[in-house]
C-alpha positions in Angstrom: -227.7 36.9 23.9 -228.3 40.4 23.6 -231.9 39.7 24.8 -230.7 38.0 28.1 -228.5 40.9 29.0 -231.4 43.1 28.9 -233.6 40.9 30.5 -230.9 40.4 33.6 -230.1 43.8 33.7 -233.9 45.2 33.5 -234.7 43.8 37.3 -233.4 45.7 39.8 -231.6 43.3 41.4 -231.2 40.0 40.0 -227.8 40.9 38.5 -226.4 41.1 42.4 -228.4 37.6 43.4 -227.1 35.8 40.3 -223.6 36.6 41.2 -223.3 36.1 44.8 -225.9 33.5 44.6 -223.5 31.3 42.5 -220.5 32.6 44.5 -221.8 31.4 47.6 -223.2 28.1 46.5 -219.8 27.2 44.8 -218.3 28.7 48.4 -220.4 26.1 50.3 -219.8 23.1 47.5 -215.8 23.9 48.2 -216.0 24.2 51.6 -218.4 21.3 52.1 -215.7 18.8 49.7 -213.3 19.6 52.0 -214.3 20.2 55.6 -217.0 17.2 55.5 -215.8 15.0 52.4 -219.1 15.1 51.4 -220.3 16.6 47.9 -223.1 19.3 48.1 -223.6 20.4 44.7 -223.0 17.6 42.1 -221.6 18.1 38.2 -225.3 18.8 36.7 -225.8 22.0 39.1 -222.0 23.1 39.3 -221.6 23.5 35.5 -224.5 26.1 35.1 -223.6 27.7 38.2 -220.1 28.2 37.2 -221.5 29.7 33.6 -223.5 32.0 35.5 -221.0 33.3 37.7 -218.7 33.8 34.5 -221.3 35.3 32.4 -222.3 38.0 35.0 -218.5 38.6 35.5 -218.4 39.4 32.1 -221.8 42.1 32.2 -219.8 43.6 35.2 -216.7 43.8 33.2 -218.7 45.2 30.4 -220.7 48.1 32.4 -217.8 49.6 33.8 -216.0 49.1 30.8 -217.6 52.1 29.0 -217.5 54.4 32.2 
């Protein structure tokens, strides 16, 4: 685990696209479910998204932490 964290956190900016890249895809599968009844993400890509988002909530949580 400790390896991932300093792999996501290495590259300048992947830590950003990861999280508002799964925000706004879960956004869209929210919106989409109940604006157009129609599903846009199904259970296969929602899970993983939804680890994602929590995992880099929790680096963010962790970096300002120790400030």
């Amino acid at each position: 685990m400790e390896k991932l964290e300093k792999f996501i956190l290495s590259i300048k900016y992947l830590p950003a696209i990861l999280y508002f890249g799964s925000v706004v895809l879960l956004a869209y599968d929210f919106y989409s479910d109940i604006s157009n009844e129609t599903e846009f993400l199904n259970e296969y890509l929602k899970t993983p998204l939804i680890i994602i988002f929590c995992y880099m909530t929790y680096l963010g949580v962790k970096k300002y932490q120790k400030k």
